[in-house]
Each structure stands twice: as C-alpha cells, then as structure tokens.
C-alpha positions as CSV (number, residue, x, y, z in Angstrom):
1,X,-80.9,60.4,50.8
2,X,-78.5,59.2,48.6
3,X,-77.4,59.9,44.9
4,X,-77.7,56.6,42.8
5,X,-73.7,56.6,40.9
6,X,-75.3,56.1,37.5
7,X,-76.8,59.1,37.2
8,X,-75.3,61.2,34.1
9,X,-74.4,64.4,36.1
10,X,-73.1,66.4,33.0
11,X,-76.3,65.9,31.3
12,X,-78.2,66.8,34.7
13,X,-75.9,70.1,34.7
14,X,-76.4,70.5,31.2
15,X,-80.3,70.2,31.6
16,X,-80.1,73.0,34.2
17,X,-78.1,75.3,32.4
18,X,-79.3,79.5,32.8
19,X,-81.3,77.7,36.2
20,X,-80.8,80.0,39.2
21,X,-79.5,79.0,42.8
22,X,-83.2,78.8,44.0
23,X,-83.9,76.8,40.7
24,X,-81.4,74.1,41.4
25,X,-82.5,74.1,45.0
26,X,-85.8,73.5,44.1
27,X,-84.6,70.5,41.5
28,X,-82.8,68.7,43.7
29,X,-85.6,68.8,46.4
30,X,-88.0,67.6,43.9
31,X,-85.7,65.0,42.8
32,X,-85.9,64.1,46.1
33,X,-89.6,64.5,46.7
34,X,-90.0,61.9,44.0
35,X,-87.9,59.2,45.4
36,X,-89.4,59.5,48.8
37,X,-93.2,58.8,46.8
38,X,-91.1,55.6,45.5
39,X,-90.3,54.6,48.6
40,X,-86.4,54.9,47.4
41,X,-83.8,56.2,49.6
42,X,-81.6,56.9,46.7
43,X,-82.6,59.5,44.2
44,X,-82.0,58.2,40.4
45,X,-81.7,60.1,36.9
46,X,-85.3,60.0,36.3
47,X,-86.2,61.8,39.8
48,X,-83.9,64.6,38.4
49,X,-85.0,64.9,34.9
50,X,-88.8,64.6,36.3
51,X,-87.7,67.4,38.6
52,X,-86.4,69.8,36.2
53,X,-89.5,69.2,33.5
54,X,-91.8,70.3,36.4
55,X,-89.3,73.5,36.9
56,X,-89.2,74.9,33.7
57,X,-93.4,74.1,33.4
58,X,-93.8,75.9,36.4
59,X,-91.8,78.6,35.3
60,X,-93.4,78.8,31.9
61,X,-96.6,79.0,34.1
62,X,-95.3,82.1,36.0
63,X,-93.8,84.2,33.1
64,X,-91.7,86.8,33.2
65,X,-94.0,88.5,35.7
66,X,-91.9,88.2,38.4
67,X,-89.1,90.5,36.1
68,X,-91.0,93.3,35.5
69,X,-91.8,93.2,39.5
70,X,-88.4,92.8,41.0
71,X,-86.0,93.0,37.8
C-alpha cells in the first residue's frame, strides 16, 4: 500500500489530535481497509478522513466505560 502525495498530512494529524497510539493504528488500517474495498493500492485523503469519522463514532459508541474500568 501506498500513500497517494496529495494527501494533506497536517490536516490528517490535526484531525487525530488527543487520538491514542491504538487510535492511529486503527486509522491508518481503516484507511487502508477502505482502499483495498476500491480496489486502490494507494490510500487517498478521503480513506483517512472516512477512517477517523468511523473512530471517533465508534468511540462515542463505547463511552467512557472503558475509563472507569481500566482508568
């Protein structure tokens, strides 16, 4: 997989501000996840800002749960 050179990387950093190691990890495999569906092997802007919106809902989803049980 390759990383298209258009993408905006300070706004992709910016988007993932306060996002944990295991947060970004998950981002850029999702990014990745969504080129593959594509049939792409180069991962563009939109795989990454798709990636991050399904993050953040699936952390939204979870709560702060996860806090009160390992925080």
């Amino acid at each position: 997989m390759h990383l298209d050179k258009k993408i905006n990387k300070e706004k992709i950093f910016k988007d993932m501000d306060g996002f944990s190691g295991a947060e970004i990890k998950a981002t850029c495999t999702e990014a990745g996840y969504f080129a593959i569906r594509e049939n792409r092997t180069s991962i563009i802007e939109k795989d990454f800002t798709s990636a991050i919106k399904k993050i953040k809902e699936k952390e939204e989803q979870e709560g702060d749960d996860y806090l009160t049980m390992f925080g």
